[in-house]
C-alpha positions in Angstrom: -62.0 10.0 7.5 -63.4 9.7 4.3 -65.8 7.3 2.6 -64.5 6.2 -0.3 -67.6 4.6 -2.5 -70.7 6.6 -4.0 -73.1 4.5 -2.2 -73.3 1.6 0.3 -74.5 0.0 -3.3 -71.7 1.2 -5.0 -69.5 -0.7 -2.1 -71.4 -3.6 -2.3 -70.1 -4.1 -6.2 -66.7 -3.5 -5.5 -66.7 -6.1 -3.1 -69.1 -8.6 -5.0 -66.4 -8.1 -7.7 -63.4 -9.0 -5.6 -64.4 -12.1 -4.1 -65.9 -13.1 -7.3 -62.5 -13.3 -8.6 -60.8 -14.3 -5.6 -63.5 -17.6 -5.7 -62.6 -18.1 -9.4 -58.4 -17.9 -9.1 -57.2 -21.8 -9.2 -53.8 -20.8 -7.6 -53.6 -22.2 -4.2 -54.6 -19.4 -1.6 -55.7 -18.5 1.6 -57.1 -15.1 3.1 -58.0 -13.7 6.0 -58.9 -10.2 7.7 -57.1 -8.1 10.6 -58.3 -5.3 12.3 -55.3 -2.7 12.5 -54.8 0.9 13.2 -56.4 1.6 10.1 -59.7 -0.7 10.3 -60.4 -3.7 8.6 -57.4 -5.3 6.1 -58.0 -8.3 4.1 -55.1 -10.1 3.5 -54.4 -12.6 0.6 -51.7 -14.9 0.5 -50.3 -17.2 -2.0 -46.9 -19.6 -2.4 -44.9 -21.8 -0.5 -41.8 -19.5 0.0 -39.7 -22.3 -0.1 -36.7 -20.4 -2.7 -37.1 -16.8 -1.0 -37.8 -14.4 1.6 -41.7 -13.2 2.3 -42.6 -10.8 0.0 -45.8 -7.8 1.3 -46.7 -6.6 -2.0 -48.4 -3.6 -2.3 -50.6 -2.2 -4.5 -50.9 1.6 -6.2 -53.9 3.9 -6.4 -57.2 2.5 -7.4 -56.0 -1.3 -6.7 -56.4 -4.3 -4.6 -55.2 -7.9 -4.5 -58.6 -9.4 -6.7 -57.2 -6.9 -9.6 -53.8 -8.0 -9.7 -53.6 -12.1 -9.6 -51.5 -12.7 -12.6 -48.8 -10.8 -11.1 -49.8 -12.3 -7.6 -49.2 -15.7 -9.1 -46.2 -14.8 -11.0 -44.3 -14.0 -7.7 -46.1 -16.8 -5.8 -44.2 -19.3 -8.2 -41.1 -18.7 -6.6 -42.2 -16.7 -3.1 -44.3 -17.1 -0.4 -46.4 -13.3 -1.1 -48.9 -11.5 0.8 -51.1 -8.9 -0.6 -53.0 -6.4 1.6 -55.8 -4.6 0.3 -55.2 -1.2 1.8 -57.8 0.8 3.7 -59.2 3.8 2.0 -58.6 2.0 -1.4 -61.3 -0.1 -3.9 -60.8 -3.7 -2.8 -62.0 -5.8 0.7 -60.1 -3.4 3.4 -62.0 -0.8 5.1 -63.5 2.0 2.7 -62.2 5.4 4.7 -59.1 7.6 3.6 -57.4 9.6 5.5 -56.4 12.7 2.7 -54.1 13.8 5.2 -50.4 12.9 5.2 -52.0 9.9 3.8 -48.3 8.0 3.4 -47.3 8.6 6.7 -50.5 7.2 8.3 -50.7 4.0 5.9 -46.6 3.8 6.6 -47.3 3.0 10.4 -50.4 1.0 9.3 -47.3 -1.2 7.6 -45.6 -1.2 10.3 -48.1 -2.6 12.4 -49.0 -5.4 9.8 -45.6 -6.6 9.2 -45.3 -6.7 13.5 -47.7 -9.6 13.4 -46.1 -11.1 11.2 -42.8 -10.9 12.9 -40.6 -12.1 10.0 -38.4 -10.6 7.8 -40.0 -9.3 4.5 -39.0 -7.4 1.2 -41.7 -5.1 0.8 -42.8 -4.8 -3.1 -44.6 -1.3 -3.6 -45.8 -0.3 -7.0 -47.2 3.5 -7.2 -49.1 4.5 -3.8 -47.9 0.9 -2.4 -44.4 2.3 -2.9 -44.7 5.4 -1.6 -46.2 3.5 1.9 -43.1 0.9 1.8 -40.9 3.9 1.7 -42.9 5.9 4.7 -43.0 2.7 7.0 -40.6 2.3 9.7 -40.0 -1.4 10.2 -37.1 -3.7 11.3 -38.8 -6.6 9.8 -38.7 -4.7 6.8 -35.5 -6.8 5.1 -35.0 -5.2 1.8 -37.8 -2.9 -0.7 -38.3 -3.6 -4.5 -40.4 -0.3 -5.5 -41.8 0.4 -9.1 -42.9 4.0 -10.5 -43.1 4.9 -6.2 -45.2 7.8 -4.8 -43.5 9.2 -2.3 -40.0 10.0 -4.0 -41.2 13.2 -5.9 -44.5 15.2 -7.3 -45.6 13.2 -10.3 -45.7 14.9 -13.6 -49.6 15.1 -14.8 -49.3 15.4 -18.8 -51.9 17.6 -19.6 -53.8 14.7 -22.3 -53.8 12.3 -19.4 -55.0 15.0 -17.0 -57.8 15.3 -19.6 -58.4 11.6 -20.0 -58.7 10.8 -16.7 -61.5 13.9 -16.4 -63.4 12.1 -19.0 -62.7 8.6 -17.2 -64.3 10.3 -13.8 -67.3 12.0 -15.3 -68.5 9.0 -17.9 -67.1 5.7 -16.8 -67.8 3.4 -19.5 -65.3 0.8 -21.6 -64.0 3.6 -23.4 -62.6 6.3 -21.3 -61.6 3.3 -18.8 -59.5 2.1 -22.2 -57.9 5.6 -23.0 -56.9 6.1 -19.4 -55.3 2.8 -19.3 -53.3 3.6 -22.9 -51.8 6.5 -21.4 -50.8 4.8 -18.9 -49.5 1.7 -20.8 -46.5 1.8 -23.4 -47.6 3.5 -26.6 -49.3 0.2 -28.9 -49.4 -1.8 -25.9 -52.6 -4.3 -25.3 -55.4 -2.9 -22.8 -56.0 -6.2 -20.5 -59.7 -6.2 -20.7 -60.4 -7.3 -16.8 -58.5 -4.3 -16.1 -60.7 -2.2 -18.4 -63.6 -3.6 -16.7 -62.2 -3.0 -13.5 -61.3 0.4 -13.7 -64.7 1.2 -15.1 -66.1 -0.1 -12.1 -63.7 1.8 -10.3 -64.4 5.1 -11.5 -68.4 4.3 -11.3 -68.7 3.9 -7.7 -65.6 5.5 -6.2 -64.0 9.3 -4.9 -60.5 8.4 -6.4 -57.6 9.5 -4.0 -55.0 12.4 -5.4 -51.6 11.7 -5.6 -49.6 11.9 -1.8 -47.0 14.6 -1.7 -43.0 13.7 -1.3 -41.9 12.4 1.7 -39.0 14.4 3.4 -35.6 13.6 2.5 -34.9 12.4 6.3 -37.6 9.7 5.7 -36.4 8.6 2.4 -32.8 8.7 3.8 -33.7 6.1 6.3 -35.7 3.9 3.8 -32.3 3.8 2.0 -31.0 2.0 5.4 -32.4 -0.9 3.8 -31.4 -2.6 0.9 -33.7 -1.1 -2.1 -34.4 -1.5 -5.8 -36.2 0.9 -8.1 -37.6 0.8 -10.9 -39.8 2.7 -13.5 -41.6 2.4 -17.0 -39.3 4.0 -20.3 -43.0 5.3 -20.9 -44.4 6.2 -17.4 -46.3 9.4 -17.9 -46.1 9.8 -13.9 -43.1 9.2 -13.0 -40.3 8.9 -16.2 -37.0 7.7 -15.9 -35.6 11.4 -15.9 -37.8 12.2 -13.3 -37.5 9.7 -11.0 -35.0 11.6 -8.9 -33.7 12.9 -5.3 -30.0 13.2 -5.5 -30.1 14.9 -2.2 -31.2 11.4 -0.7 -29.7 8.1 -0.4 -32.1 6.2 -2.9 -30.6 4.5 -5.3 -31.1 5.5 -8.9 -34.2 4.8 -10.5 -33.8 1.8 -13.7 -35.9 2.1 -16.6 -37.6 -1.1 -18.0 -37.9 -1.3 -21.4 -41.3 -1.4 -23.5 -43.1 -0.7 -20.0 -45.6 2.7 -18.9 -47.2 3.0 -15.6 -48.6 -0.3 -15.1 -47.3 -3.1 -13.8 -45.8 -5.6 -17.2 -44.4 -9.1 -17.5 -41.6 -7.9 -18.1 -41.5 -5.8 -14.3 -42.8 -8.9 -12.8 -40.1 -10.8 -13.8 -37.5 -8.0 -12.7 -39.0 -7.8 -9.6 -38.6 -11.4 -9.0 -35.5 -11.5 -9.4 -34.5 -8.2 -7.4 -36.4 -9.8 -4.2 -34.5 -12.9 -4.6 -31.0 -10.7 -4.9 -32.7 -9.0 -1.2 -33.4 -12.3 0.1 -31.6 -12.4 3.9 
């Protein structure tokens, strides 16, 4: 197991962060925390679910539920949607990563969650959140929504974004926090300014985790048991459209969203809407 933060200090920000936002967010909510296989996981949960299955929604590498609310609140209109932070990840879940077959390890940490809940779910994954829907092995899993996965293949690491993200690790500040988040982001996109923050603070007082390796075609083979959308970015650096790919598995093929990069859009919140209500059971 390892620690993720700088300092107990450095933790203590993180978290002050989180549940200043979670305080501040007007959208009807509750949260709680579970102890699970992998520690503590808080839990946020938002929307009535009244025109749609549960949706888990997971997040990718270097976020948590406090950092994504606008597109928490966009699904929440429709579903009822519940957001762990996962362990060994900045956010309110235990701080220790396991760098070891990390997706198999937070795939049965899934599992268990979604046990307790004993319901049927779609699982959204975006990034490392995708790549943990795809390891875990569920039968309340109902359907999977995943966007830009990890899991599916290596990712491709541009060699100005490798550069970029150096700079971001070294000196966090607004600056290399904003050119990390550009390469990420369709090219003349808008940098969202809490996420500039964020990712500063990110970078300041965590180990970031490396990307997890591909899963092995029998495990993606069964994740394709269950009905499954994917999508990714036109303009994902990661994980492009071309190579988005395992024609030696059962995935479906991956569909590219318009004007979009790496990070989550609008536009990919509105598709995955409306993919989770085509999964609903």
């Amino acid at each position: 197991m390892k620690y993720i933060y700088k300092s107990t200090e450095a933790e203590q920000r993180v978290q002050a962060w989180c549940e200043r936002r979670l305080e501040s967010w007007t959208h009807p909510h509750q949260r709680e925390t579970r102890e699970t296989k992998a520690g503590r996981t808080h839990l946020l949960s938002a929307g009535a679910g009244t025109d749609g299955p549960t949706v888990v929604f997971l997040p990718g590498t270097n976020f948590c539920a406090a950092s994504m609310l606008a597109e928490i609140e966009a699904l929440a209109r429709t579903f009822k949607v519940i957001v762990p932070d996962i362990p060994g990840q900045p956010g309110l879940s235990r701080p220790f990563r396991i760098d070891s077959a990390p997706l198999f390890f937070l795939g049965a940490w899934l599992s268990e969650l979604l046990g307790d809940l004993a319901t049927p779910v779609v699982v959204v994954g975006h990034s490392l959140g995708g790549g943990i829907a795809l390891a875990a092995d569920s039968p309340h899993i109902a359907g999977r929504v995943l966007i830009s996965p990890a899991g599916v293949v290596r990712l491709r690491l541009p060699m100005a974004l490798t550069w970029a993200s150096l700079r971001w690790m070294l000196g966090p500040n607004a600056g290399t926090s904003r050119t990390v988040l550009e390469h990420m982001s369709a090219p003349g996109a808008r940098v969202d300014e809490l996420l500039i923050s964020w990712m500063t603070l990110v970078s300041a007082t965590n180990h970031t985790s490396l990307a997890p390796r591909a899963l092995p075609r029998d495990v993606l083979d069964r994740a394709a048991r269950a009905p499954m959308r994917i999508a990714t970015g036109q303009h994902d650096p990661f994980l492009p459209p071309e190579h988005l790919s395992r024609p030696d598995t059962a995935l479906p093929p991956a569909v590219a969203v318009p004007d979009a990069g790496h990070l989550l859009t609008a536009d990919t919140t509105r598709l995955i809407a409306a993919w989770v209500g085509g999964l609903r059971s």
